[in-house]
C-alpha positions in Angstrom: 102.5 107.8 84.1 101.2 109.6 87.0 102.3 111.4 90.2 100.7 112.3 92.9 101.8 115.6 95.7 102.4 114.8 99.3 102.3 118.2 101.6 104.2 118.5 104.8 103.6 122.5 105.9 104.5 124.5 103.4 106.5 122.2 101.2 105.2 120.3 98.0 107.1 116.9 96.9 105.7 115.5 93.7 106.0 111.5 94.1 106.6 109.7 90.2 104.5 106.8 90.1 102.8 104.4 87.9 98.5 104.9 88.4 96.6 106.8 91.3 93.6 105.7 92.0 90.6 107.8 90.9 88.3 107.1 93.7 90.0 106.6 97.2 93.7 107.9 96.2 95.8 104.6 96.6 99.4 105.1 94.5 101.1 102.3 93.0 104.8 103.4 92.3 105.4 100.8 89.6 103.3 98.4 87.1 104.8 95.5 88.4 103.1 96.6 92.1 100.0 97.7 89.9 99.2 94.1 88.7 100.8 91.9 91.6 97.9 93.9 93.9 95.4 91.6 95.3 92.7 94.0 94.8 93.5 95.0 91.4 92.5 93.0 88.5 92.0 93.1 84.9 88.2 93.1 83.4 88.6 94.3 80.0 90.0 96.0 76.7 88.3 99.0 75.2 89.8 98.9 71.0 91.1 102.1 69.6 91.2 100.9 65.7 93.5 103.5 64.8 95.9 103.4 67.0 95.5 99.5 68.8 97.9 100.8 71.6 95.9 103.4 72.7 93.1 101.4 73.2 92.3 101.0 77.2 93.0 98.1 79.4 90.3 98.2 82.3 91.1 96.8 85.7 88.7 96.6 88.8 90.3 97.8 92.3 88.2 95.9 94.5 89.4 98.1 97.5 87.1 101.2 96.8 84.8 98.9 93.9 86.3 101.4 91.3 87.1 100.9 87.7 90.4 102.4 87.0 91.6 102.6 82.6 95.1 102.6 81.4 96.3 102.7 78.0 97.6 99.5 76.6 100.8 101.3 75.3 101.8 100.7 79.0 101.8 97.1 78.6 102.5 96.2 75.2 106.6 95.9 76.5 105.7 92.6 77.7 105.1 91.2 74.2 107.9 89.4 72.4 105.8 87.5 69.9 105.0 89.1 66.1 103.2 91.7 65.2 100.9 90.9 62.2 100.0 93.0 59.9 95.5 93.4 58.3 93.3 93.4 60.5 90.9 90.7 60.4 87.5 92.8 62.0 84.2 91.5 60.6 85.8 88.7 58.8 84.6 84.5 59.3 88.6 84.6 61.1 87.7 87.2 63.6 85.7 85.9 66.6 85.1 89.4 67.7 86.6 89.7 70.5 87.4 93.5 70.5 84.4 94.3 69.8 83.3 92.8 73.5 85.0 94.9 76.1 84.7 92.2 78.8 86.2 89.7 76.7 89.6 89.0 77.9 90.9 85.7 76.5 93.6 85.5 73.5 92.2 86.4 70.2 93.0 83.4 67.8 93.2 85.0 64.7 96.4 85.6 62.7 95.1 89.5 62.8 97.2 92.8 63.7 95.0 93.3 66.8 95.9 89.8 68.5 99.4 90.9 70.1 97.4 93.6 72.5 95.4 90.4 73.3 97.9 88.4 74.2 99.4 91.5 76.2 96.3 91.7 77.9 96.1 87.8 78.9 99.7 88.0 80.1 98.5 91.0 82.1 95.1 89.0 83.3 98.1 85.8 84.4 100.5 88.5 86.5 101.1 86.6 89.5 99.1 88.6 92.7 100.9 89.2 95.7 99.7 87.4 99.4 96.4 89.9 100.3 97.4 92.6 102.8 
């Protein structure tokens, strides 16, 4: 997902790894470390329509008070429920919780946006490491 270049003289190594972050350069080499850091956790869900998986989990990293955005796709693995299919936006099913990107709890509709949901709950759930 991202990679970040480490310089020793005159040599360039190019590290594989799973998010940098934006603000004060901390590297997480996989999603598992991502989400089992103390300092990183998960504030919201910005809905793509079109394409649900590229809609944007949001996570704080309370290290350097930055707000770091990832696309779902690169959590949506760690769903093994249903997909449904119709979306149930703007109906008496929907409570609407899409449309509030701070809302972060389990959409109860039977709708074809509710499996990033429950990604995004099993996300908010990921067990943190001991702080540093």
């Amino acid at each position: 997902m991202g990679e970040t270049t480490a310089t020793n003289g005159t040599v360039a190594t190019t590290i594989a790894c799973f998010k940098v972050c934006t603000l004060c350069g901390e590297t997480w080499k996989s999603r598992e470390t991502f989400l089992a850091d103390p300092c990183v956790r998960v504030i919201g869900y910005q809905v793509h329509f079109q394409d649900l998986e590229a809609g944007m989990f949001l996570f704080n990293h309370d290290a350097c008070r930055t707000t770091l955005a990832i696309e779902a796709s690169h959590f949506t693995d760690l769903y093994d429920g249903p997909t449904l299919a119709g979306r149930k936006t703007g109906t008496r099913q929907c409570p609407a919780y899409c449309l509030r990107q701070d809302e972060i709890r389990p959409c109860p509709a039977e709708c074809e946006c509710a499996y990033v949901r429950d990604v995004l709950d099993t996300v908010a759930r990921w067990e943190k490491a001991p702080p540093r």
